[in-house]
C-alpha atoms as a printed R data frame, in Angstrom:
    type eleno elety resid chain resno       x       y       z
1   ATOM     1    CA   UNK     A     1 140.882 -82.769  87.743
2   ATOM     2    CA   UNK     A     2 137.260 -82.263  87.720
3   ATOM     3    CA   UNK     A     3 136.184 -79.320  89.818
4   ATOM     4    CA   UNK     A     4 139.281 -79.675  91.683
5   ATOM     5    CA   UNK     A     5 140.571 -77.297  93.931
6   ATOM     6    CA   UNK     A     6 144.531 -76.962  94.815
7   ATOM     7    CA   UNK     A     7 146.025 -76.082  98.423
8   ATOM     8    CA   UNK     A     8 149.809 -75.300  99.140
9   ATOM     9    CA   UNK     A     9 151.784 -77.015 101.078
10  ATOM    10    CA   UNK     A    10 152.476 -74.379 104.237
11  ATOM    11    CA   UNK     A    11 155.760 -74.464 106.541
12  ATOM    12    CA   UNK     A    12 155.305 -74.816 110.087
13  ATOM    13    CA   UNK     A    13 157.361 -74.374 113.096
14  ATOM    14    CA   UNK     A    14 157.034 -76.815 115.650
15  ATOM    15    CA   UNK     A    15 157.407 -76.519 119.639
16  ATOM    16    CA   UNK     A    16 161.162 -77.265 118.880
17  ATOM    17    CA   UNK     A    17 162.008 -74.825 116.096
18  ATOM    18    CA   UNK     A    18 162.125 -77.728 113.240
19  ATOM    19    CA   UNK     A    19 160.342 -76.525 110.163
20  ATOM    20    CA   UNK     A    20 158.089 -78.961 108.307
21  ATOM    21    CA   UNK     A    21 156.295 -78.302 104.935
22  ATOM    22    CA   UNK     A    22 152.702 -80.605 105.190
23  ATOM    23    CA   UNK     A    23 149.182 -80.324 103.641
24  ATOM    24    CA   UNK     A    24 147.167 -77.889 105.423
25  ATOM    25    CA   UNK     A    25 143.886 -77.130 104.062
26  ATOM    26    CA   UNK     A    26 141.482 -74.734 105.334
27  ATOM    27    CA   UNK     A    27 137.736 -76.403 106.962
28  ATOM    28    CA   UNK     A    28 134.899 -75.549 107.979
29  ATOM    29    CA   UNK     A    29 133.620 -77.531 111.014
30  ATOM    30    CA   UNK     A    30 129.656 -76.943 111.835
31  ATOM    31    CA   UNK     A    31 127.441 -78.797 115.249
32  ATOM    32    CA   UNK     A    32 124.129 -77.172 115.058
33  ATOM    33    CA   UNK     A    33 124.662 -73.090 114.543
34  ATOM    34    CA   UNK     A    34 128.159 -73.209 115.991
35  ATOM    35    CA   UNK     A    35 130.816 -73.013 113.067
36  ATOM    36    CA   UNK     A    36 134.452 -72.391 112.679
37  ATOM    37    CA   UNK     A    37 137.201 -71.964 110.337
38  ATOM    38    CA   UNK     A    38 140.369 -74.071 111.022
39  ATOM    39    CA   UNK     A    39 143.370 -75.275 109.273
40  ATOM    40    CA   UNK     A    40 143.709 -78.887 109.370
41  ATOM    41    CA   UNK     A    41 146.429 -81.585 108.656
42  ATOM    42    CA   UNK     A    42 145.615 -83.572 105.697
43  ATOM    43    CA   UNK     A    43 146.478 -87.084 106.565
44  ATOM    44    CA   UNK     A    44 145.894 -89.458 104.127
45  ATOM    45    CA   UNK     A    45 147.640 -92.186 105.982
46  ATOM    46    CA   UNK     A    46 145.753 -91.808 109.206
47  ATOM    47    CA   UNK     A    47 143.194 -94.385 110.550
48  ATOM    48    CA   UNK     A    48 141.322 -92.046 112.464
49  ATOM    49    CA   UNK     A    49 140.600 -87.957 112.158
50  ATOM    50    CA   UNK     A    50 141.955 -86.259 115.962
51  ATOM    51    CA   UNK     A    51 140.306 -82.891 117.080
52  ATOM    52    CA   UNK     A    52 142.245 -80.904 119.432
53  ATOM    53    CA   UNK     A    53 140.423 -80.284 122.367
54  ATOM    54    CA   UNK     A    54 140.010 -76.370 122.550
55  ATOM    55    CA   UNK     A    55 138.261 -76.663 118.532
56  ATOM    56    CA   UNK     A    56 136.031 -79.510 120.339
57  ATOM    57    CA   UNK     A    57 135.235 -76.969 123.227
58  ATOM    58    CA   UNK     A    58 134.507 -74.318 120.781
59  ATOM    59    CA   UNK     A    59 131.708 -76.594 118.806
60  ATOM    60    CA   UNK     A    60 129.950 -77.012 122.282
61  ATOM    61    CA   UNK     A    61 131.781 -80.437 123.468
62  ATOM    62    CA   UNK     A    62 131.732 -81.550 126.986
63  ATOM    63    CA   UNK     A    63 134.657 -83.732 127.588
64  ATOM    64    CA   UNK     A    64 133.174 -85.811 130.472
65  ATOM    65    CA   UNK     A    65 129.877 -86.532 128.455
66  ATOM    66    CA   UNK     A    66 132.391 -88.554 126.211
67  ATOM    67    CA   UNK     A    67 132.741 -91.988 127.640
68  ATOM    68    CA   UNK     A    68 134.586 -93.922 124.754
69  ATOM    69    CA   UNK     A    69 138.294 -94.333 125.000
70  ATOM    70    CA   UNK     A    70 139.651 -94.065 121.467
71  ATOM    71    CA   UNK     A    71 144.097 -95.538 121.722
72  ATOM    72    CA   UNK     A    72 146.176 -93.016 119.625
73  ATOM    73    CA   UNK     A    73 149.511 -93.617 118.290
74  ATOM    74    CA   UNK     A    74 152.489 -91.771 116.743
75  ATOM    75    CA   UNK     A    75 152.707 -88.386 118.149
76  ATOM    76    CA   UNK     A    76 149.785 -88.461 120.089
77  ATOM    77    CA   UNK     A    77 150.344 -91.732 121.455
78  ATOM    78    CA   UNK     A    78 151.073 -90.632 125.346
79  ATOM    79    CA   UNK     A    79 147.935 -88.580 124.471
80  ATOM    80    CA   UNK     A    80 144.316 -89.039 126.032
81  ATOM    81    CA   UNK     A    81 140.967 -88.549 123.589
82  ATOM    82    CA   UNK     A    82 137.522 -89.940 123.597
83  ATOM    83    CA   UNK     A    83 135.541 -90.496 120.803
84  ATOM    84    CA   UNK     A    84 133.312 -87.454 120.279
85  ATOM    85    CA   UNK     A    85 130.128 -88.392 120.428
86  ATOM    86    CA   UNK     A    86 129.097 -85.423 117.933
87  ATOM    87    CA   UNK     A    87 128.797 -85.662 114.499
88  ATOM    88    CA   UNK     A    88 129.754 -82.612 112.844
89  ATOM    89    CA   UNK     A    89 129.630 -81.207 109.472
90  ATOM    90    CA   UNK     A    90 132.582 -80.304 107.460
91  ATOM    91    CA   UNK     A    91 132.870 -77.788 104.057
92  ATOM    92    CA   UNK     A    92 136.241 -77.367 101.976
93  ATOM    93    CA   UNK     A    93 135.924 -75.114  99.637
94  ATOM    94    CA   UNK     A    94 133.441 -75.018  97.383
95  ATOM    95    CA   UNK     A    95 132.827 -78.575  97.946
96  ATOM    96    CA   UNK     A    96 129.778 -79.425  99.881
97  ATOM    97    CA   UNK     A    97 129.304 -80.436 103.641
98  ATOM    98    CA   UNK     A    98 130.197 -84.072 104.279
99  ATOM    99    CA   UNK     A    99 129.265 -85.853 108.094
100 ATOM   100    CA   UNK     A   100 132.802 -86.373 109.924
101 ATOM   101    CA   UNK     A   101 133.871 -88.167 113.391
102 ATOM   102    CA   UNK     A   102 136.667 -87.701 115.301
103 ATOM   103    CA   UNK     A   103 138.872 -89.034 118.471
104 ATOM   104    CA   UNK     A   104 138.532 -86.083 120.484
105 ATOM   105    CA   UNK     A   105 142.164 -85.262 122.618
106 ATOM   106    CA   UNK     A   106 142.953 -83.548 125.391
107 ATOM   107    CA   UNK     A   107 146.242 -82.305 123.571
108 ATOM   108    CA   UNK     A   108 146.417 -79.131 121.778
């Protein structure tokens, strides 16, 4: 692998107790001079990337100045979001910044 970089698999608890090992990796998500370090689910199966709301909040979001219903399924199917009409800027690593968009929920 050519300046590859490897992340564990980390165990989680869920809201029930059940323990699940899945692909976190640690991001950096940037909008203008706000920044902050999250963990996110690496999805490789997904159709679209979801931001919780309260990381969405913390970038400077407004919820009601998004206006585009975006349908989510699986989990976060009963689940409202809007497509964030911010693009931000995401690091991993060592790798640089890429442009990213996201369905923006109200869920946690």
């Amino acid at each position: 692998m050519l300046n590859g970089q490897r992340y564990p698999f980390i165990d989680r608890i869920n809201s029930i107790g059940q323990t699940s090992t899945l692909p976190y990796l640690p991001i950096a998500l940037s909008n203008g001079n706000k920044s902050i370090e999250v963990m996110a689910l690496l999805d490789t199966g997904a159709s679209v990337s979801v931001l919780p709301y309260e990381i969405g909040i913390q970038l400077g979001a407004i919820w009601e100045n998004q206006t585009l219903a975006i349908p989510l399924s699986g989990n976060l199917g009963q689940s409202e979001a809007r497509g964030l009409g911010l693009v931000l800027s995401g690091t991993v690593g060592k790798f640089a910044s890429v442009p990213l968009v996201f369905a923006w929920t109200r869920s946690t």
